[in-house]
C-alpha positions as CSV (number, residue, x, y, z in Angstrom):
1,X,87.9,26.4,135.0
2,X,87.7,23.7,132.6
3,X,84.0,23.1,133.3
4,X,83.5,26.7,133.0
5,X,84.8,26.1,129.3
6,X,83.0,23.3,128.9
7,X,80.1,25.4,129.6
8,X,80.6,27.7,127.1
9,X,82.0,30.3,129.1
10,X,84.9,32.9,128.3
11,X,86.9,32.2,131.7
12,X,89.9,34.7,132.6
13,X,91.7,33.9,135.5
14,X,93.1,36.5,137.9
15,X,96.3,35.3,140.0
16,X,99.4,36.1,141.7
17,X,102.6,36.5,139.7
18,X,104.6,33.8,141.9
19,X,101.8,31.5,140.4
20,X,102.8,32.2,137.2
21,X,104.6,28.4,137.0
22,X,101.5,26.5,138.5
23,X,100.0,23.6,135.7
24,X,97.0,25.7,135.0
25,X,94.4,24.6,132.6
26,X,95.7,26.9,130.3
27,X,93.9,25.1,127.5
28,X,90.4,26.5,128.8
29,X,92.0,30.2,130.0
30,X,91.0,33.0,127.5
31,X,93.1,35.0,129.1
32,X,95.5,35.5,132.5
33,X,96.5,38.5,134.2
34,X,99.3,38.3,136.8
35,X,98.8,40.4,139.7
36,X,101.8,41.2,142.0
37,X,102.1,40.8,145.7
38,X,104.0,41.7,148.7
39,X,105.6,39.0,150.9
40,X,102.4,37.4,152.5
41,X,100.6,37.0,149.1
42,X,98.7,40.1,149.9
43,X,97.5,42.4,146.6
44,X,96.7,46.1,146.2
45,X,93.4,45.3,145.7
46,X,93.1,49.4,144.1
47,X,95.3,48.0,141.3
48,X,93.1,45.5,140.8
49,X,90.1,47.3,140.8
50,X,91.5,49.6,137.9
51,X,93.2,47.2,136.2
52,X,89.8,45.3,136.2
53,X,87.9,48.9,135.2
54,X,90.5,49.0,132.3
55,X,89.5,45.3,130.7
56,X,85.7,45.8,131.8
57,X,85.8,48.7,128.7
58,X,85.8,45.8,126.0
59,X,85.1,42.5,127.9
60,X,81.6,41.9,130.2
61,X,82.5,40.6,133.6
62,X,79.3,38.5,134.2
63,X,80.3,36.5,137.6
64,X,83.4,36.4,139.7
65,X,84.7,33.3,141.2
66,X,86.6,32.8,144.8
67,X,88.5,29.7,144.1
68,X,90.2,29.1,148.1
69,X,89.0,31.2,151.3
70,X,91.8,33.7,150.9
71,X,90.2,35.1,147.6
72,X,86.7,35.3,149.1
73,X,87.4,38.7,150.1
74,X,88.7,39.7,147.1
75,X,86.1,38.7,144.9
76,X,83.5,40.0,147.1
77,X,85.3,43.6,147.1
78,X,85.0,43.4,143.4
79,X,81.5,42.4,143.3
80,X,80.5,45.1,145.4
81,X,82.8,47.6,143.1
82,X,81.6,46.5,140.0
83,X,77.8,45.5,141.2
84,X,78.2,41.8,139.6
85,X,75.7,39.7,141.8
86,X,77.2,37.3,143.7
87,X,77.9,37.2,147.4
88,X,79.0,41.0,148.5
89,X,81.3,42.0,151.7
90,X,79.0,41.9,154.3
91,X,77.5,38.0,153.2
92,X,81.3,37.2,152.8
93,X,82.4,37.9,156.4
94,X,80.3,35.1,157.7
95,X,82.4,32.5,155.6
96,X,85.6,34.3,156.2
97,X,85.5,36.1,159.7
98,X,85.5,33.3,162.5
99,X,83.9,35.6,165.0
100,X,81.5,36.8,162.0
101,X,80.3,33.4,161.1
102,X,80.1,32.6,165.0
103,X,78.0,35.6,165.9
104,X,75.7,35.2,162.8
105,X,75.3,31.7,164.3
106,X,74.6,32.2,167.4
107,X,71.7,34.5,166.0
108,X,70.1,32.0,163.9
109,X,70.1,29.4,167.1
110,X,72.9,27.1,165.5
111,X,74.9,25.6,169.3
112,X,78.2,27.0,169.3
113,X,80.8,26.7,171.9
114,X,81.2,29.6,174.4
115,X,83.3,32.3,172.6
116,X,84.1,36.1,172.8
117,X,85.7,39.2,170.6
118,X,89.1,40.6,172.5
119,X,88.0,43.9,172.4
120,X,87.8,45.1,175.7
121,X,89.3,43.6,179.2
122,X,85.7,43.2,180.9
123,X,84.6,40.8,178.0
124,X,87.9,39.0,178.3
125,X,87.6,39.0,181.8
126,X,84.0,37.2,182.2
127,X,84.4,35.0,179.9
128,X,87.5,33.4,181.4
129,X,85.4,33.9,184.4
130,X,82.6,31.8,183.5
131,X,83.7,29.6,180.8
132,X,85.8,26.3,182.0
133,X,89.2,25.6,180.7
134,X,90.9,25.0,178.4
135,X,90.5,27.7,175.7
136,X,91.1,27.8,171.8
137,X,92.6,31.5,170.8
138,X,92.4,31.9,167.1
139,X,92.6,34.0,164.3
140,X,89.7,35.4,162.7
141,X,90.6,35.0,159.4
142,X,93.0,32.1,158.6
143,X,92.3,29.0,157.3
144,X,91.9,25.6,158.9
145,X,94.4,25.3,162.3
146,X,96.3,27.5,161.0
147,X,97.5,30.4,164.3
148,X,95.3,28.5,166.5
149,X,96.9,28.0,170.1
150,X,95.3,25.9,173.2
151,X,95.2,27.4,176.7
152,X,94.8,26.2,180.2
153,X,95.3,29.2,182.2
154,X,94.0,33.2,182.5
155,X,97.7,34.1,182.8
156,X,98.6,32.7,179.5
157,X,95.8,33.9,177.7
158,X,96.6,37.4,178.9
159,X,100.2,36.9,177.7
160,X,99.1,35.5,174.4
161,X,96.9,38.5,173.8
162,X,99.4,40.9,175.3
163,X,101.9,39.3,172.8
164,X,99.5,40.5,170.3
165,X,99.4,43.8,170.3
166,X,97.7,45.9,168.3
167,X,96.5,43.1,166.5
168,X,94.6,41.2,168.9
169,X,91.1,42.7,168.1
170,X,92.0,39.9,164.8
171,X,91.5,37.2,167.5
172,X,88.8,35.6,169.0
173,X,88.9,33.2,172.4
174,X,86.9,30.3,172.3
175,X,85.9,27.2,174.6
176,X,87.7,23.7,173.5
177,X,85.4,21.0,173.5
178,X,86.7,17.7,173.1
179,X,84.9,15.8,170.6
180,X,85.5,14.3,166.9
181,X,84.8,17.0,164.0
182,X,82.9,16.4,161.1
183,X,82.5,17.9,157.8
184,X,80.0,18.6,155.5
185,X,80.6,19.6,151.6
186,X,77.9,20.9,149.4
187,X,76.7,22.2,146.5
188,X,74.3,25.2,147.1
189,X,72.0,26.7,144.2
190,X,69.1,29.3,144.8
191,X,69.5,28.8,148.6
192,X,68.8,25.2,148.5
193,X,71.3,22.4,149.0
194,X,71.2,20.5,146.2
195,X,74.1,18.0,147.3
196,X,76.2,17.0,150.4
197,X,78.1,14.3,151.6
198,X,79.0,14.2,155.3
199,X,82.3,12.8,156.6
200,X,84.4,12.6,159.9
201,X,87.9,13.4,160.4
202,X,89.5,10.4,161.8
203,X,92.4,13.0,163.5
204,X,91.2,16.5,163.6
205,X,92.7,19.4,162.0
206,X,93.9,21.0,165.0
207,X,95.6,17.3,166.3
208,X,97.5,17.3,162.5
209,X,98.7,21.0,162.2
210,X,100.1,21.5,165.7
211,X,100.7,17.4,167.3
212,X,102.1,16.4,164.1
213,X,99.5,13.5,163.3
214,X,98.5,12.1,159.6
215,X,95.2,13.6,158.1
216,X,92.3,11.4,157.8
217,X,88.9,11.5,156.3
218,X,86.1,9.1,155.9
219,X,82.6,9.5,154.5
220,X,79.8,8.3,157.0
221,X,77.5,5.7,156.2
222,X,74.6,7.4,154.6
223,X,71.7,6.7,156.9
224,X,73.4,6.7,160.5
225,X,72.0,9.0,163.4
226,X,75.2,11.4,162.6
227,X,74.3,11.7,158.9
228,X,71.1,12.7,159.3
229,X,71.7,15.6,162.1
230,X,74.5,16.8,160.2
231,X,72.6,17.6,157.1
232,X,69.8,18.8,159.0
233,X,72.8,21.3,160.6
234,X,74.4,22.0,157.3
235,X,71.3,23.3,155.9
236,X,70.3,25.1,158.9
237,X,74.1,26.6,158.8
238,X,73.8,27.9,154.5
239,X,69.9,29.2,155.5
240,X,70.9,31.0,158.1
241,X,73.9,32.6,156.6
242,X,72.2,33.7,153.7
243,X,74.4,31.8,151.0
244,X,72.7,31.8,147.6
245,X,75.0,29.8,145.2
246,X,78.5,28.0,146.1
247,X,80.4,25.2,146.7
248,X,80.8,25.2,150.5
249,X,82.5,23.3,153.2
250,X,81.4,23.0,156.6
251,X,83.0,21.8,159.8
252,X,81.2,20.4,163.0
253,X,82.0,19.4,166.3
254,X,80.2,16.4,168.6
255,X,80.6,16.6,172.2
256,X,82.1,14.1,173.7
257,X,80.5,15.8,176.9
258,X,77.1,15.9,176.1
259,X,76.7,14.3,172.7
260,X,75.4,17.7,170.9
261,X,77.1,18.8,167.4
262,X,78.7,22.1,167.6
263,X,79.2,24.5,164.7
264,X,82.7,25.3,164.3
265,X,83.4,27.0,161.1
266,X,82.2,27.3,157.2
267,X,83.5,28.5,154.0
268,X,82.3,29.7,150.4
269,X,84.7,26.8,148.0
270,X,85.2,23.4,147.9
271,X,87.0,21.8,150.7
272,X,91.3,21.7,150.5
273,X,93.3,19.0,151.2
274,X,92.1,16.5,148.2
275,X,88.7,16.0,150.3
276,X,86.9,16.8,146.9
277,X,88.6,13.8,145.5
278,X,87.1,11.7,148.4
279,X,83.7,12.8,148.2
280,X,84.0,12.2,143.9
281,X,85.1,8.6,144.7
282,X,82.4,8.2,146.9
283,X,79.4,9.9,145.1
284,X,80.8,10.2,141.7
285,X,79.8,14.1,141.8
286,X,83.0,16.3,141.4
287,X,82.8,19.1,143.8
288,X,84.6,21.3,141.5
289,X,82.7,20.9,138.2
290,X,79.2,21.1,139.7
291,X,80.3,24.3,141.2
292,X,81.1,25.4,138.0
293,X,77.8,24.7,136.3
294,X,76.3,26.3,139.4
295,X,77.6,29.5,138.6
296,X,77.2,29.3,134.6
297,X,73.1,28.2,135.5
298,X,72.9,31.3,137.6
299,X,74.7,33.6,134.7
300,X,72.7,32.5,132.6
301,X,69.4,32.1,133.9
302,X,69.2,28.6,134.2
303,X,68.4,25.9,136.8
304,X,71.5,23.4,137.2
305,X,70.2,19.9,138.1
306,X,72.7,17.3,140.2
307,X,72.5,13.4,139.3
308,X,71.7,10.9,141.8
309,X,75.3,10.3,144.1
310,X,76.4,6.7,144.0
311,X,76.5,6.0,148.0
312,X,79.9,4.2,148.6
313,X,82.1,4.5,151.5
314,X,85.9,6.3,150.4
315,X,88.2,8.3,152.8
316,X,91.5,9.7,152.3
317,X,95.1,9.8,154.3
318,X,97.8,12.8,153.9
319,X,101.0,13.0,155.3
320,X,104.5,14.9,154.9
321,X,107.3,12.7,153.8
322,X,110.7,12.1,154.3
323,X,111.2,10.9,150.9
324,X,110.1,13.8,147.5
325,X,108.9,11.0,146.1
326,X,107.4,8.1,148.6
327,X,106.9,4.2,146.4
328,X,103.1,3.1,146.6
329,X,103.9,-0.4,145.8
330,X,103.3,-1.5,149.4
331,X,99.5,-0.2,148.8
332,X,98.5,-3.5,146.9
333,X,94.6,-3.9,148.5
334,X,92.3,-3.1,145.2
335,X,90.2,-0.4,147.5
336,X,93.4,1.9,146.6
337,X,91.7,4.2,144.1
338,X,93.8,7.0,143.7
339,X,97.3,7.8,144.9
340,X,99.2,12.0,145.3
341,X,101.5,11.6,142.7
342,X,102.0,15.4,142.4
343,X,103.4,17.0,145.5
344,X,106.7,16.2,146.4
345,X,107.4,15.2,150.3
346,X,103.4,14.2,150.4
347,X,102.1,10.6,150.6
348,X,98.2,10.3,149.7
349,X,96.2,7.9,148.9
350,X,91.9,7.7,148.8
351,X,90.6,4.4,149.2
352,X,86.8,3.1,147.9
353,X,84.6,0.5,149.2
354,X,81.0,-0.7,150.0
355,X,81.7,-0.6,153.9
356,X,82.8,2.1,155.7
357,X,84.4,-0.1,158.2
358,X,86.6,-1.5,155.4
359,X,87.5,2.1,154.3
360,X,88.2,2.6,158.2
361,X,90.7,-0.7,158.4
362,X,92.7,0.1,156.1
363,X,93.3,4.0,156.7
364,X,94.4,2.7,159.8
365,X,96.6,0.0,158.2
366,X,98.2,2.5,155.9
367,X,98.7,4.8,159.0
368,X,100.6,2.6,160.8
369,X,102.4,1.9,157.2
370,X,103.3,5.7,157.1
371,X,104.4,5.8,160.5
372,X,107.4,3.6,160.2
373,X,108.0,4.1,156.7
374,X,107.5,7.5,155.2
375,X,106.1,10.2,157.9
376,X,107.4,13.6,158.4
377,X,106.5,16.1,160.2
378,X,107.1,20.0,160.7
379,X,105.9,22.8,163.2
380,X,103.1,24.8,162.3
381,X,103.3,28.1,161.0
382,X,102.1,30.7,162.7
383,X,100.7,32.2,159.4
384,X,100.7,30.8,156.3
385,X,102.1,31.9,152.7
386,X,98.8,31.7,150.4
């Protein structure tokens, strides 16, 4: 939002009313509008549509932008409404729908592990047939690890989906494949990647949401084996997909099996969890603001250009806390670049350096630092609050 401003934009931001308290840039906001929402978050998105209708009569609407994966929908409802270019319903479901975004990659010849809808019995019934155990059963439209349950045997998947209900055509049953996961964050423009930066979770999403483990991240050095395939993948991943212009983060799995990178899931935003801090430390490009001029360049009619990234090594550790407000003063190496100071029962911290094997050492020295000192941890929800 502020680099919109920068730009010369008129930015108006559309958000819920219980995030009417949040420290929004509200020195680069035109103008906010407050929408109201039901206990999961959810809007009445015809409210919005004439409420949008209504301003539309004296303001021009040029783009609309999805800031997190739970407003991708949203905006592409309105850009379909309103015909404002930009990524439209049927593009959207491949960066929101898990068994979209698996199906459209399967198509395009991007490996992905064994997976299947839960519409009918027979499908249910081959695949645990003929795909070995154990089995991920997830949500099609949450976020990260979020609803997402391991299973060993027929019997329990049948009782998870039974347990479902009505809802379980929302679900899709997929093959676990243990391996470490990888993600890749760009900057797309015109169909063309202009930037990413690949990096490997050190514990994977999955291991921190439902084992209770510390989120870790670090870039990977620039011109290893692993780099190289996983750029090749990401842009064979946005190609394939059909995104235009975005921000995106993708995730990636390698086998520990047979050594192959598997395409887990992708999304039209920058990536949560401060991981856009990590990849600015490391590459001096902020995720957020290129996005930004990414969008004013296509408004306008432009052609945004990306400087050269620095190429150092950063990575990043999260964890819940036991204390609101955990003391950083036992993080004395000078790698420490950047500590979460605004999130209370969180300790963060990003740390910077020429070697990626330093950056390793000591996100696994503060780990063990967090462990006996200031780590929490709570059960999963099911679903979240957005």
């Amino acid at each position: 939002m502020q680099s919109l401003k920068q730009c010369g934009a008129r930015v108006i931001l559309l958000t819920s009313k219980r995030h009417e308290d949040k420290a929004w840039p509200r020195e680069s906001l035109d103008e906010i509008y407050y929408i109201e929402s039901d206990e999961r978050n959810h809007w009445n998105m015809q409210d919005v549509i004439k409420g949008l209708a209504y301003l539309m009569r004296k303001v021009q609407i040029d783009r609309i932008v999805s800031l997190d994966d739970f407003d991708v929908e949203k905006g592409a409802l309105l850009r379909e409404e309103f015909r404002i270019p930009g990524m439209g319903q049927s593009t959207a479901r491949y960066f929101r729908d898990k068994l979209a975004m698996r199906m459209k990659a399967n198509a395009a010849g991007i490996p992905v592990p064994a997976f299947t809808a839960l519409f009918t019995d027979d499908m249910i019934n081959a695949f645990i047939r003929d795909t070995p155990t154990p089995w991920m059963l997830k949500p099609r439209g949450e976020a990260s690890a979020t609803g997402i349950k391991k299973i060993h045997t027929a019997e329990t998947v049948w009782e998870e989906i039974h347990k479902l209900g009505d809802e379980r055509h929302q679900y899709v049953l997929e093959r676990f494949i243990q391996g470490q996961v990888y993600h890749m964050d760009s900057i797309v423009q015109e169909g063309e990647v202009l930037f990413c930066r690949c990096s490997q979770y050190l514990a994977t999403p999955f291991e921190v949401a439902h084992e209770g483990g510390i989120f870790r991240s670090a870039t990977l050095i620039e011109d290893s084996e692993d780099n190289r395939v996983l750029l090749r993948l990401n842009e064979q991943i946005l190609r394939g997909f059909n995104l235009k212009y975005s921000a995106t983060h993708t995730e990636a799995l390698k086998s520990e099996q047979d050594g192959k990178f598997y395409f887990i899931e992708t999304s039209a935003r920058v990536g949560g969890a401060h991981l856009a801090e990590m990849v600015e430390y490391a590459t001096g490009i902020n995720l957020w603001e290129e996005w930004a001029r990414v969008e004013y360049a296509n408004a306008s009619g432009t052609f945004h250009t990306i400087k050269t990234p620095d190429t150092h090594q950063a990575g990043i550790l999260i964890s819940l806390a036991k204390n609101k407000t955990p003391d950083y003063r036992g993080l004395k190496d000078p790698e420490v670049t950047w500590t979460l100071n605004d999130l209370d029962h969180h300790f963060g911290c990003i740390v910077k350096s020429p070697s990626r094997h330093r950056v390793v050492e000591l996100l696994d020295h503060y780990t063990v630092l967090v462990k006996s000192e200031f780590h929490a941890a709570a059960p999963p929800p099911d679903k979240p609050i957005h």
